[in-house]
C-alpha positions in Angstrom: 2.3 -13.0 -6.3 2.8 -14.6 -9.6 0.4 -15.5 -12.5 0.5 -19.3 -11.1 0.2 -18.1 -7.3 -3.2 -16.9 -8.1 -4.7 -20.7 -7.9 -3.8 -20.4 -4.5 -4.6 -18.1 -1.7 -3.2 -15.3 -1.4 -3.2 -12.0 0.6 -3.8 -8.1 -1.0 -3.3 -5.5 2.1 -3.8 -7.9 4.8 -6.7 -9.5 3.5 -7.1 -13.2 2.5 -7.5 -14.2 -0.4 -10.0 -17.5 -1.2 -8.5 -19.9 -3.6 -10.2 -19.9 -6.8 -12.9 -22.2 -7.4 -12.2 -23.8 -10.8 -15.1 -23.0 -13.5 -17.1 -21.0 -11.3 -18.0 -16.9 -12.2 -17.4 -14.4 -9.5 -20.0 -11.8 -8.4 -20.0 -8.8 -6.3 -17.0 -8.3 -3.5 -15.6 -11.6 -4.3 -15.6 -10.5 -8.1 -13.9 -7.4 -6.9 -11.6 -8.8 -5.0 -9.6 -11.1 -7.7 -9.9 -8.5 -10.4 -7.8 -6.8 -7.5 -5.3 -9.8 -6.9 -5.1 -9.8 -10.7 -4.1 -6.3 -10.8 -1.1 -7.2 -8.6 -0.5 -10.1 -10.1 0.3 -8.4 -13.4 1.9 -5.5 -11.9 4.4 -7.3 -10.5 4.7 -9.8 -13.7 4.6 -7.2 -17.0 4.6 -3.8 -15.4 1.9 -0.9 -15.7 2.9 -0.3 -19.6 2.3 -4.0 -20.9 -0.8 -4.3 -18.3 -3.9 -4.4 -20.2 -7.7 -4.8 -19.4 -7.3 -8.1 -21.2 -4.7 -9.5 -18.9 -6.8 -8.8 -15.6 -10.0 -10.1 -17.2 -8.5 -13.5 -17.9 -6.3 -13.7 -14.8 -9.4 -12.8 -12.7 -11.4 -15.2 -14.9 -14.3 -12.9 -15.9 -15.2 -11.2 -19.0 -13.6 -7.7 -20.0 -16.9 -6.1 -19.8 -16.9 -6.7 -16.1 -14.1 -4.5 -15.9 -15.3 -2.1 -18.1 -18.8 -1.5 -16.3 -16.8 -0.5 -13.0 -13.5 1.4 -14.8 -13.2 3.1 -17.4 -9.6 2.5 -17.8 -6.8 1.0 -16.5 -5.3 3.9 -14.6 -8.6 4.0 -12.8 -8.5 0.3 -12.0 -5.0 0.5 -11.1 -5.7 3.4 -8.5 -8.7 1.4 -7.0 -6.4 -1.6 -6.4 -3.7 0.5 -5.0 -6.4 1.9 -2.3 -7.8 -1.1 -1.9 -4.6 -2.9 -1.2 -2.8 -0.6 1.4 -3.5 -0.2 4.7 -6.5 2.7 5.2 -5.8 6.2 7.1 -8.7 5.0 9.5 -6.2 2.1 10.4 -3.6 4.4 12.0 -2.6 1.9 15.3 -3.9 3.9 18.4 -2.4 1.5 21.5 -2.6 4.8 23.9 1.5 4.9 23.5 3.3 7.6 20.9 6.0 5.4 20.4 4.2 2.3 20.2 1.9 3.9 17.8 4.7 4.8 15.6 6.6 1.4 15.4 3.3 -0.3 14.9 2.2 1.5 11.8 5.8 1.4 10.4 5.2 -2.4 10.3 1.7 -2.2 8.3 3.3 -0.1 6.2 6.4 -2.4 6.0 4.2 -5.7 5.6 2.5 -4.5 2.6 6.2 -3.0 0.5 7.3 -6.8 1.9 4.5 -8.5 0.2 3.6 -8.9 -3.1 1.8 -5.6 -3.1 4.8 -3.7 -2.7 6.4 -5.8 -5.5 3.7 -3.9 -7.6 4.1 -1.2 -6.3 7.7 -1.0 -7.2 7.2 -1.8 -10.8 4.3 0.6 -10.9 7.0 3.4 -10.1 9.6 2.2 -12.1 7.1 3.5 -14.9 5.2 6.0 -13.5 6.4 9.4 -14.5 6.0 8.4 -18.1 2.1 9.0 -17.6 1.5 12.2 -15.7 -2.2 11.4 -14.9 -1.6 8.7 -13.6 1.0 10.5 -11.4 -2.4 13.2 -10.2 -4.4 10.1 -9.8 -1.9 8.2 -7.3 -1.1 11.1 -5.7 -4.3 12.7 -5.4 -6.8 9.2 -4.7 -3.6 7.0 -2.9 -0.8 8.8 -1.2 -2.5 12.0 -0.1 -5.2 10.5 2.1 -2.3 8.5 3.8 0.1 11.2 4.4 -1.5 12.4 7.3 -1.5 9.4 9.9 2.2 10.0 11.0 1.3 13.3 11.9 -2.3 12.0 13.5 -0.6 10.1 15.2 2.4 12.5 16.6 -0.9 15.1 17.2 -1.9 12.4 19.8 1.0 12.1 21.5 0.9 15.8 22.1 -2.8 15.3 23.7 -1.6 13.0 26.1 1.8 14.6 27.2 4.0 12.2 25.5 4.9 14.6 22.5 6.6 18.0 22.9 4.0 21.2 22.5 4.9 23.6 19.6 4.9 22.8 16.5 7.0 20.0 14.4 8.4 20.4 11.6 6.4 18.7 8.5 9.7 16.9 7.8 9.4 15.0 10.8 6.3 12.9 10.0 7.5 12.2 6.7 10.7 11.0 7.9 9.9 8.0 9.1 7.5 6.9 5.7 10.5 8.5 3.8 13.6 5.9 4.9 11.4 3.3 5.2 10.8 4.1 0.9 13.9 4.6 0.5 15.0 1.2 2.1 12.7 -0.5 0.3 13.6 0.7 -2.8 17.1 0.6 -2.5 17.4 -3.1 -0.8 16.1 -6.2 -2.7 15.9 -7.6 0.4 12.4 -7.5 3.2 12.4 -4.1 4.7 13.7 -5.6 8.4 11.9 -5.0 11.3 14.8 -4.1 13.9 15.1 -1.2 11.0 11.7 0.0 12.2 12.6 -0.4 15.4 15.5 1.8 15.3 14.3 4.9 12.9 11.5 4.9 15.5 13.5 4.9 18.7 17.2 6.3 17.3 15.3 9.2 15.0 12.0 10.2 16.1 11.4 9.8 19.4 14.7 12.2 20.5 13.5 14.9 18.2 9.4 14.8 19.6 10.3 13.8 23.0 9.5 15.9 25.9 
């Protein structure tokens, strides 16, 4: 999403975005939810380092005090828009089938590195380790509540017979999130979806397979 793509709609996690009314002042979720596309937006222009509260506040066409009243900095506000932006734990994919389960939250995962999102997110960890709260914060308010939904839904898949009983190795639900990173990080180019497909079906599913 580029500074100019904000005049027209646009999409942060999944959700639409409304184009901007010209002269008009935002209140409440709708406020909320530019400051958030603005966030992006200057991510994936200038980078965490050159982000300021000034930027957002005139790309989401509202007064710095606005941002102010709900952050009180920019690591905070960053955080937020990360949250808000991915896909929630409580959207794991539950279609009653392990492996189905599996491909389909690879792709929600996938949609959002493929989209402008994961543009920002990109330059976001190009910088990151050069703020180490910011690292806790990410960590701790971002990737740690999400960690859990390859394994929730592998745990499933044990409930209903489709999933070996005894335990897994941790390794194997992070395996999946873990080359689908590393593809995207490695590879200009959209994550593909017959990649999915195949760490799925060629990786996973022999290793947890009755």
């Amino acid at each position: 999403m580029s500074g100019a793509g904000l005049a027209a709609d646009a999409t942060v996690g999944g959700r639409s975005q409304p184009r901007k009314p010209t002269g008009s002042r935002r209140r409440g979720k709708d406020l909320e939810r530019a400051i958030y596309a603005a966030v992006i937006s200057q991510l994936e222009d200038v980078g965490y380092a050159r982000l300021t509260m000034d930027r957002v506040a005139a790309d989401a066409r509202t007064g710095k005090a606005a941002l102010y009243r709900r952050w009180p900095s920019k690591a905070e506000l960053v955080v937020d828009t990360l949250d808000y932006a991915l896909p929630a734990p409580e959207d794991a994919p539950d279609t009653g089938n392990v492996r189905d389960d599996l491909v389909e939250h690879m792709r929600q995962k996938a949609e959002v590195l493929n989209s402008s999102v994961g543009r920002a997110v990109q330059s976001l960890l190009a910088e990151i380790d050069r703020d180490r709260p910011l690292v806790r914060l990410v960590q701790e308010r971002v990737f740690q509540p999400r960690e859990n939904v390859f394994q929730l839904i592998l745990d499933r898949g044990v409930q209903r017979g489709e999933v070996r009983s005894g335990p897994l190795s941790p390794l194997v639900a992070e395996l999946g999130p873990a080359m689908l990173v590393q593809r995207f990080l490695s590879d200009s180019a959209p994550v593909p979806d017959d990649y999915l497909v195949s760490v799925v079906d060629e990786l996973i599913m022999p290793i947890v397979r009755r």
